[in-house]
LOKOL-94382 format. One record per residue (C-alpha): residue number from 1; residue in three letters; x, y, z. Coordinates in steps of 0.02 Angstrom, whole numbers. Layout:
N
+-----+--------+--------+--------+--------+
: num : residu :     px :     py :     pz :
+-----+--------+--------+--------+--------+
: NUM :    ALA :      X :      Y :      Z :
...
+-----+--------+--------+--------+--------+
This chain:
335
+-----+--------+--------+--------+--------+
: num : residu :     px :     py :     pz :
+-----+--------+--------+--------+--------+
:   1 :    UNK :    584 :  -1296 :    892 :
:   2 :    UNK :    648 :  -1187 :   1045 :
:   3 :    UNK :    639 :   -994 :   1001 :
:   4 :    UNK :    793 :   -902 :   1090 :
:   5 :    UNK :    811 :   -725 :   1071 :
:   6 :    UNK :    957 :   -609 :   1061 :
:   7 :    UNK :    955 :   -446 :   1125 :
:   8 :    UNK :   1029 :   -278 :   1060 :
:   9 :    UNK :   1065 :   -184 :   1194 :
:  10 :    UNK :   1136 :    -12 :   1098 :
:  11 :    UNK :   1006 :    120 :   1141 :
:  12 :    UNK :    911 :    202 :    977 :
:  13 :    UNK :    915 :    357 :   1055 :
:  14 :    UNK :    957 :    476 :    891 :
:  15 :    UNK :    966 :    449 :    700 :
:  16 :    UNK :   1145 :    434 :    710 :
:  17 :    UNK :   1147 :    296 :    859 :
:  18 :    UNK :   1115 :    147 :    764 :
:  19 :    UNK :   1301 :    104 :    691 :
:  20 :    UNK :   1267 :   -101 :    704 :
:  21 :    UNK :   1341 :   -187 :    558 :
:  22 :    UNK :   1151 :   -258 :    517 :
:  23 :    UNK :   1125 :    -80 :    500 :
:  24 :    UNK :   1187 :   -141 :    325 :
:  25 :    UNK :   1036 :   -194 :    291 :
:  26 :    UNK :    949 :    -41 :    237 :
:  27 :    UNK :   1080 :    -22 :     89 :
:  28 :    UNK :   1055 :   -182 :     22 :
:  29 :    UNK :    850 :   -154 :     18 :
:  30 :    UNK :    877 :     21 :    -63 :
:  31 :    UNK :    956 :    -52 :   -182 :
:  32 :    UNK :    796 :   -167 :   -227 :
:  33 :    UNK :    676 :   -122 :   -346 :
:  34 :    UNK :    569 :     15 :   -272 :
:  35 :    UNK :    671 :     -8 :   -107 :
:  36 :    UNK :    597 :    173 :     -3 :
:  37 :    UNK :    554 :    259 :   -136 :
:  38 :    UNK :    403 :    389 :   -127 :
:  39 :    UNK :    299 :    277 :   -194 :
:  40 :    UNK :     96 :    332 :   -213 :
:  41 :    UNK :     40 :    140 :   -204 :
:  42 :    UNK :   -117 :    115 :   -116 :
:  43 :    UNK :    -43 :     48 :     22 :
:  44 :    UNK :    -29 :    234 :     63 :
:  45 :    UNK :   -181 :    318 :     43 :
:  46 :    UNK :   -245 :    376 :    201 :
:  47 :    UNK :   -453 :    329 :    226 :
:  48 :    UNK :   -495 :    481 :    157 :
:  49 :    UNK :   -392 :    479 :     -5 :
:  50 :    UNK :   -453 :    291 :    -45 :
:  51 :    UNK :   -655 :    335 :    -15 :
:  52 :    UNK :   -605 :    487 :   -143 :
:  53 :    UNK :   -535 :    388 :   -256 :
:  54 :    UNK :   -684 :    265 :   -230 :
:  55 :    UNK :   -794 :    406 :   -295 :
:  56 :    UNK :   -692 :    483 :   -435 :
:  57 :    UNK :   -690 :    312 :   -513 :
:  58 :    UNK :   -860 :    266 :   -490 :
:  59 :    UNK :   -882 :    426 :   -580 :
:  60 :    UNK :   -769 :    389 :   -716 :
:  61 :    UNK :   -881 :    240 :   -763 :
:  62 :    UNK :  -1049 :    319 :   -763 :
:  63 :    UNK :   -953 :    437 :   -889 :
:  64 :    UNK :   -891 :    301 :   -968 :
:  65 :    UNK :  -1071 :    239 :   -996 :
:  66 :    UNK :  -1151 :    374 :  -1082 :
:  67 :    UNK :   -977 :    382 :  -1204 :
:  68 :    UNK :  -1045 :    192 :  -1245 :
:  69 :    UNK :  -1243 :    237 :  -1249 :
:  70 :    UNK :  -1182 :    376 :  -1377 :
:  71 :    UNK :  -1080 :    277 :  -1474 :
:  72 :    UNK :  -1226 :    129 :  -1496 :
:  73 :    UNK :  -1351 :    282 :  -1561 :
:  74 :    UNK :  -1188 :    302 :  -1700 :
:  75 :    UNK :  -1193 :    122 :  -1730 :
:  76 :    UNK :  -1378 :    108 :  -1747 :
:  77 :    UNK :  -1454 :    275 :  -1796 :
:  78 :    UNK :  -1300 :    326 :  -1907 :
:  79 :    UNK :  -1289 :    495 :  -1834 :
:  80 :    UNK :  -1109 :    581 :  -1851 :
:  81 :    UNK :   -975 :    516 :  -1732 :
:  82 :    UNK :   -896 :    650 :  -1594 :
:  83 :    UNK :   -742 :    715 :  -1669 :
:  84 :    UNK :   -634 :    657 :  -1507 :
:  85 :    UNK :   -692 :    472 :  -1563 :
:  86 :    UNK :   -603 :    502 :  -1720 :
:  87 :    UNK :   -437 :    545 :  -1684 :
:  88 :    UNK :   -285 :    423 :  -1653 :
:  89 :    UNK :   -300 :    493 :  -1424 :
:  90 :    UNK :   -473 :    474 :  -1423 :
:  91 :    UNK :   -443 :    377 :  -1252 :
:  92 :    UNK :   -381 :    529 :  -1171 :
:  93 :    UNK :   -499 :    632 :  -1239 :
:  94 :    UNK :   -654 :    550 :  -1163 :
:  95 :    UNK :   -713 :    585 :   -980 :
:  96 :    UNK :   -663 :    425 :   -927 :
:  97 :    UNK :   -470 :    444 :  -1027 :
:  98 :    UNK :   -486 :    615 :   -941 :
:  99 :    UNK :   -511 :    571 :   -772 :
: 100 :    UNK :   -377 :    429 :   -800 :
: 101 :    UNK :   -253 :    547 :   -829 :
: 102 :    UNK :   -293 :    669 :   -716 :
: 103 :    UNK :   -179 :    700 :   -552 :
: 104 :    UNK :   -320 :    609 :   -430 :
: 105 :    UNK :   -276 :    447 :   -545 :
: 106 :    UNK :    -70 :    464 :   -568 :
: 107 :    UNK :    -43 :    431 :   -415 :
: 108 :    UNK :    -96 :    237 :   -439 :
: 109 :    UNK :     -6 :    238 :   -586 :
: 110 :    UNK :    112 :     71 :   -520 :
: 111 :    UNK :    -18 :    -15 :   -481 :
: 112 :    UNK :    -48 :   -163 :   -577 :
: 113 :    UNK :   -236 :   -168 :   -609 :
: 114 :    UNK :   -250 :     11 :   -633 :
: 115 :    UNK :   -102 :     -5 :   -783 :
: 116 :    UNK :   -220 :   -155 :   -850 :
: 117 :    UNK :   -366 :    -22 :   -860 :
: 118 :    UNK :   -280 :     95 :   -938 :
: 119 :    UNK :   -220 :    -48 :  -1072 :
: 120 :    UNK :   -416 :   -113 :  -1098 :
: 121 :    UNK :   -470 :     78 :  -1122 :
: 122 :    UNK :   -372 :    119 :  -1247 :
: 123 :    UNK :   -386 :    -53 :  -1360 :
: 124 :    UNK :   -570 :    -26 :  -1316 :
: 125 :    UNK :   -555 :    147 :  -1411 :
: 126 :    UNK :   -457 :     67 :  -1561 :
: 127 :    UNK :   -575 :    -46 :  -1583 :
: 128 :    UNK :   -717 :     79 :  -1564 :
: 129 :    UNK :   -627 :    187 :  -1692 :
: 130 :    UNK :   -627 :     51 :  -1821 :
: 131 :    UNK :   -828 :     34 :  -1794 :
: 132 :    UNK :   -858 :    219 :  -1830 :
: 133 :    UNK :   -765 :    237 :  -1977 :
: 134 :    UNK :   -866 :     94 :  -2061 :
: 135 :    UNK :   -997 :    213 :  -2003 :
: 136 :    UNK :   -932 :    377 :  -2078 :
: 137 :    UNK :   -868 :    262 :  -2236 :
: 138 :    UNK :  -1058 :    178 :  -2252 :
: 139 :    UNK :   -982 :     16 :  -2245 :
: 140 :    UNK :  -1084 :   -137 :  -2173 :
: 141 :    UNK :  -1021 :   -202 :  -1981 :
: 142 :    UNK :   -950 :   -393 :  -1982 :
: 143 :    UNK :   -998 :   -471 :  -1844 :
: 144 :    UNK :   -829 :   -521 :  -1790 :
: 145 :    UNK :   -767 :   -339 :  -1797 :
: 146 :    UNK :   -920 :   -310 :  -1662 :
: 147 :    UNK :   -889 :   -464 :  -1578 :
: 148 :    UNK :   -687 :   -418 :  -1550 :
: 149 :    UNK :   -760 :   -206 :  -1479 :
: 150 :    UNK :   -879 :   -306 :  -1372 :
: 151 :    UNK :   -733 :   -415 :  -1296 :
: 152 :    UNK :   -614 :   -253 :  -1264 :
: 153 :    UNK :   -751 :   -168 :  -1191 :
: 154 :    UNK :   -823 :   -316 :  -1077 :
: 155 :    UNK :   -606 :   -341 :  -1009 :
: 156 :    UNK :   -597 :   -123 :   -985 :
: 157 :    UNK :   -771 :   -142 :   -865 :
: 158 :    UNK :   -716 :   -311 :   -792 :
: 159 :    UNK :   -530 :   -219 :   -743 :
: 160 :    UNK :   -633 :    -50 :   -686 :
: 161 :    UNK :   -729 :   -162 :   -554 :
: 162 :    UNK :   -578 :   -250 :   -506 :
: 163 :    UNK :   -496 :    -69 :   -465 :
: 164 :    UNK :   -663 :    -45 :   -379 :
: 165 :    UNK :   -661 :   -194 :   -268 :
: 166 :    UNK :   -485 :   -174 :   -228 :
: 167 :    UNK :   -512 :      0 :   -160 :
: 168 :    UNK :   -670 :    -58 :    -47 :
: 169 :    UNK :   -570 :   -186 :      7 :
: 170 :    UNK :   -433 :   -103 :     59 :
: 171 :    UNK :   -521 :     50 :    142 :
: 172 :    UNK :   -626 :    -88 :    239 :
: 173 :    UNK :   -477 :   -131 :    317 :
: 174 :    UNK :   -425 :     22 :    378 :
: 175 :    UNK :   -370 :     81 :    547 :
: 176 :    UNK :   -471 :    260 :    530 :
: 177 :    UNK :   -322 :    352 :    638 :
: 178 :    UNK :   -162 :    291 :    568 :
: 179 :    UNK :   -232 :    219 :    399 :
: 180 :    UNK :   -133 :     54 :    423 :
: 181 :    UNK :   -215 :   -100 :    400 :
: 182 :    UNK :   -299 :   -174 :    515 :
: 183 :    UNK :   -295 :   -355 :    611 :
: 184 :    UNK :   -422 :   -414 :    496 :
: 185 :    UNK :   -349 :   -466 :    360 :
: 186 :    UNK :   -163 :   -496 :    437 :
: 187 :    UNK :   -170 :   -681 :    456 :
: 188 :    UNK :   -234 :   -717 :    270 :
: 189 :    UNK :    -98 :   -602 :    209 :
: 190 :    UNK :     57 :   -676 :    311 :
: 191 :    UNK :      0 :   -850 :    255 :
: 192 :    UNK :     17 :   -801 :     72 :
: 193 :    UNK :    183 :   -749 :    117 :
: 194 :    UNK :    218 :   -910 :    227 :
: 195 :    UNK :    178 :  -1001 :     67 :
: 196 :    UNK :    299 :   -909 :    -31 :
: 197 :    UNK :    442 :   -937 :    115 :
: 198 :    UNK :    413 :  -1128 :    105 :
: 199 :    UNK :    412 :  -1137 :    -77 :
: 200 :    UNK :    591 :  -1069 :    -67 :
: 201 :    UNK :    532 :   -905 :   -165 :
: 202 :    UNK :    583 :   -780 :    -29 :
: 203 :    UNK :    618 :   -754 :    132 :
: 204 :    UNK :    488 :   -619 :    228 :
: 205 :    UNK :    522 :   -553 :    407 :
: 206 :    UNK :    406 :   -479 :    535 :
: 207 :    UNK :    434 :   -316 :    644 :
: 208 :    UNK :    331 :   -299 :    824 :
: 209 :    UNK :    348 :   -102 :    859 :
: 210 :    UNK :    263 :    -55 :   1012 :
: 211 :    UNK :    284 :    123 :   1096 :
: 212 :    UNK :    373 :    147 :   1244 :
: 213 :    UNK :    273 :    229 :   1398 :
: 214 :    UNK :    133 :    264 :   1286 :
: 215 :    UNK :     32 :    261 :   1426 :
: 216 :    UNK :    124 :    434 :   1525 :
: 217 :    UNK :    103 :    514 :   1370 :
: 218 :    UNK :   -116 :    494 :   1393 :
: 219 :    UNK :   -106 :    520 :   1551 :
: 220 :    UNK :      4 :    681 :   1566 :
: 221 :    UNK :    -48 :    751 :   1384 :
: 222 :    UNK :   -244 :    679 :   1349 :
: 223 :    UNK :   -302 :    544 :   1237 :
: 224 :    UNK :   -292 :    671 :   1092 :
: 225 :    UNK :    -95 :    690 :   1127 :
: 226 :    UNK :    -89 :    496 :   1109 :
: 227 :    UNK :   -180 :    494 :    948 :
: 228 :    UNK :    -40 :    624 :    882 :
: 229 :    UNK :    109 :    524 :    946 :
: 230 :    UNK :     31 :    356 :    889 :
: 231 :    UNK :     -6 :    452 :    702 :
: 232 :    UNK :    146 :    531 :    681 :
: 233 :    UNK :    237 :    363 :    724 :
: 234 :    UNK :    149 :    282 :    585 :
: 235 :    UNK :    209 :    432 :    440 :
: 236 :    UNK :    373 :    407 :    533 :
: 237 :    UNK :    371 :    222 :    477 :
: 238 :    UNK :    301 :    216 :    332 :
: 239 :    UNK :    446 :    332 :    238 :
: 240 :    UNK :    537 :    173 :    284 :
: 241 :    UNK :    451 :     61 :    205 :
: 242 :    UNK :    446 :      9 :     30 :
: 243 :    UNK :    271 :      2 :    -87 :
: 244 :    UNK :    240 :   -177 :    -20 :
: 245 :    UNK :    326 :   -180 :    135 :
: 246 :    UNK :    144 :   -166 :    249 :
: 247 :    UNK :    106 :   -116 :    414 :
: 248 :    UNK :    -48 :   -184 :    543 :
: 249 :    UNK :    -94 :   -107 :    692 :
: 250 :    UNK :    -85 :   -242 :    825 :
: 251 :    UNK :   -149 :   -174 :    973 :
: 252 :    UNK :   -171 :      6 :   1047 :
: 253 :    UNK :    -10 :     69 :   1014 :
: 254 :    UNK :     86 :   -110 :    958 :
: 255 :    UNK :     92 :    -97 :    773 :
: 256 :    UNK :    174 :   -280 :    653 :
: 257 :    UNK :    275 :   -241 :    517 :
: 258 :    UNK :    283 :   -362 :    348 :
: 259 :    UNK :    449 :   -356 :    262 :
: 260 :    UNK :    428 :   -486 :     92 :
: 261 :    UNK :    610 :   -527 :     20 :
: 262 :    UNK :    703 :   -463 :    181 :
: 263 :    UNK :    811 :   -579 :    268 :
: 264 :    UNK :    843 :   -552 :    482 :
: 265 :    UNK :   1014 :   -427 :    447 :
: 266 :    UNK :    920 :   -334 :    325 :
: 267 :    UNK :    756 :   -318 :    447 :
: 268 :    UNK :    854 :   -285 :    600 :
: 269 :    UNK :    939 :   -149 :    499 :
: 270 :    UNK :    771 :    -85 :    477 :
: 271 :    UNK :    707 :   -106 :    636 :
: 272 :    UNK :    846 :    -17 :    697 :
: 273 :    UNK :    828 :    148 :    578 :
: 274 :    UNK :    670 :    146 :    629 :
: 275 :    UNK :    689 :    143 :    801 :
: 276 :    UNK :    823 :    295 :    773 :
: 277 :    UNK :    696 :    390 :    671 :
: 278 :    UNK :    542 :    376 :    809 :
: 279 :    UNK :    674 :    440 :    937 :
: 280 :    UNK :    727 :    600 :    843 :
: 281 :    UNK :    554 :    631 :    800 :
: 282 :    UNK :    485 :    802 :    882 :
: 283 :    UNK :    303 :    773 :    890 :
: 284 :    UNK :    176 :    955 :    891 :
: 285 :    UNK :     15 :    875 :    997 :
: 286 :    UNK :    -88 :   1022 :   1020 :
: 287 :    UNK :   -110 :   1200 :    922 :
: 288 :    UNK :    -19 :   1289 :   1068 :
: 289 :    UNK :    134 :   1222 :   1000 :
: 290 :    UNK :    187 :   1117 :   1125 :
: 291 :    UNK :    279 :    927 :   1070 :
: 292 :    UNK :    317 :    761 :   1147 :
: 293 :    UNK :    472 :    644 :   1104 :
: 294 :    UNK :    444 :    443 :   1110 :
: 295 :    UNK :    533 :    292 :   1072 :
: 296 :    UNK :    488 :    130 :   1020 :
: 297 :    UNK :    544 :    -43 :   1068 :
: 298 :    UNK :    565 :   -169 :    919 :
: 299 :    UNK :    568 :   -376 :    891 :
: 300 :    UNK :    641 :   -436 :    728 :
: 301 :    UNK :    594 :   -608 :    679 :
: 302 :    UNK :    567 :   -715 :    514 :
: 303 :    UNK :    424 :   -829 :    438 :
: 304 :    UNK :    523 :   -986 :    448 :
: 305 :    UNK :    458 :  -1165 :    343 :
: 306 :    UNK :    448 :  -1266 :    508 :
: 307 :    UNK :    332 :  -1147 :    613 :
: 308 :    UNK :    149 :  -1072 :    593 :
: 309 :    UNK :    138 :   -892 :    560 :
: 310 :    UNK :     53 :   -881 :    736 :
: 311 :    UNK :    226 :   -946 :    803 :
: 312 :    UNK :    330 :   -795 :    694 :
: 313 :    UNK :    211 :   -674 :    759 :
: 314 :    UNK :    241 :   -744 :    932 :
: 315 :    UNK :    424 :   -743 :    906 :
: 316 :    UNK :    449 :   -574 :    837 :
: 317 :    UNK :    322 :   -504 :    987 :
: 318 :    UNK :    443 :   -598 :   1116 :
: 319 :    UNK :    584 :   -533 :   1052 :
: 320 :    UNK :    500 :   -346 :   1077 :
: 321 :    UNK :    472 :   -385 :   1239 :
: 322 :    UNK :    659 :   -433 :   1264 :
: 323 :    UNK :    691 :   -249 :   1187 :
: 324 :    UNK :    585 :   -169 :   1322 :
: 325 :    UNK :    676 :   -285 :   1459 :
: 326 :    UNK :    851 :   -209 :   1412 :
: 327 :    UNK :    805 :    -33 :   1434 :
: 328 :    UNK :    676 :      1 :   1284 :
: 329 :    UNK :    733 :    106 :   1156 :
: 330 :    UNK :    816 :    -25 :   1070 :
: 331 :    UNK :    791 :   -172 :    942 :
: 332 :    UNK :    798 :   -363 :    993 :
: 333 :    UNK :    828 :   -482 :    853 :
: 334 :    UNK :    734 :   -665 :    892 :
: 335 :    UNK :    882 :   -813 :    838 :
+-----+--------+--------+--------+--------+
């Protein structure tokens, strides 16, 4: 299949420059579930916010384990139950429910496995509940009402390890400047969505962003000036982007862009905000005060059935290149 590629030759040059008609794309993704909205998914924790979370959790379980070596010397040794066991919110009123309320936790309150753990918790107290007051009550234990607490509580610590490994995992993959994932895992993750495009489920589309003259900006400003502009660029982009929109850092200062359910109008009108919203940006790169404007070249392209994912990368990354040629500053859209 030959890959041609039409260029957009309007300049990006302000927030108010891009008046394309795919600039019509951005409504039609806000109006998506979760389209750009200030979302605290992981995909948004910066390195330092994920290793914290990393440690508040594996705090939360230790707690969580002397709440359960307490509650076996109340099953065994009959001494009284804790009061907060007895009451209809006893799972917020343990360390772990605690810390699972707490602000450090909200913010992963979307995400999926962390809503699971918060389910498994509080059965796991319900059930836990209905042991103790057998114990309070001197009744005898069945073994199936043990057997059902021991099930709860084996899904709550299976679910808290998941949340675990799904942290690591994600701050192992971490660009430490910019926080955006890394090249590591890029190719497994744009074959998941390759198999979703093929299967007819939905369309996904790829952005190549690569700063323009990063290079002037080292040399006349110092590596640590870079670092700022390259930074800032990512915060720029990511208020752009929805909770599972994700970005990669490429190369130095090349970053890709997935878009899942996005079709080419509604990434080029994305690609083209964007480009707007690096321009206008006013970057500080040093304590004196003193700031920097760049702009960014962009190549739209989409996962298509027929082609690897090597060749949509390639596509999308020709296409920047054919933004650059034009002038920079700009967005080319591969056809």
């Amino acid at each position: 299949m030959k890959s041609t590629v039409s260029c957009v030759t309007l300049s990006c040059g302000g927030v108010g420059a891009c008046h394309l008609a795919s600039c019509k794309g951005m409504e039609c993704l806000s109006k998506q579930p979760g389209a750009f909205s200030e979302s605290h998914n992981m995909a948004y924790f910066t390195n330092q916010q994920l290793q914290s979370a990393i440690a508040q959790l594996d705090q939360a379980i230790y707690n969580h384990e002397q709440w359960y070596k307490n509650l076996l010397r109340v099953l065994i040794a009959h001494v009284p139950p804790d009061a907060p066991d007895m009451l209809p919110d006893a799972h917020r009123r343990c360390r772990f429910g605690q810390w699972y309320e707490s602000l450090p936790a909200a913010f992963l309150n979307d995400h999926q496995t962390f809503g699971s753990l918060g389910q498994a918790h509080e059965k796991m107290h319900a059930k836990a509940h209905g042991l103790l007051q057998r114990v309070v009550d001197e009744l005898p234990i069945s073994s199936s009402d043990l057997d059902q607490f021991t099930n709860v509580l084996d899904r709550m610590r299976l679910e808290a390890q998941a949340l675990r490994h799904e942290l690591a995992d994600l701050a192992s993959n971490r660009d430490p400047l910019t926080g955006a994932r890394t090249r590591a895992g890029l190719l497994v993750d744009l074959r998941e969505q390759h198999a979703l495009v093929r299967r007819g489920v939905q369309p996904c589309a790829l952005i190549m962003l690569d700063i323009d003259h990063f290079k002037l900006v080292n040399d006349e400003h110092g590596h640590m000036a870079g670092d700022a502009v390259i930074v800032s660029l990512v915060q720029c982009v990511q208020t752009l982007l929805r909770p599972y929109d994700r970005i990669y850092r490429y190369g130095g200062e090349e970053f890709l862009l997935s878009l899942p359910n996005t079709n080419l109008d509604q990434a080029a009108g994305v690609a083209h905000r964007m480009c707007a919203s690096i321009a206008a940006q006013s970057i500080r790169i040093d304590n004196a005060g003193h700031s920097v404007h760049v702009t960014a070249s962009l190549g739209v392209a989409l996962i298509e059935p027929p082609l690897s994912v090597e060749d949509a990368i390639d596509r999308a990354d020709k296409a920047m290149y054919e933004a650059k040629a034009a002038g920079r500053n700009r967005v080319a859209v591969a056809a």
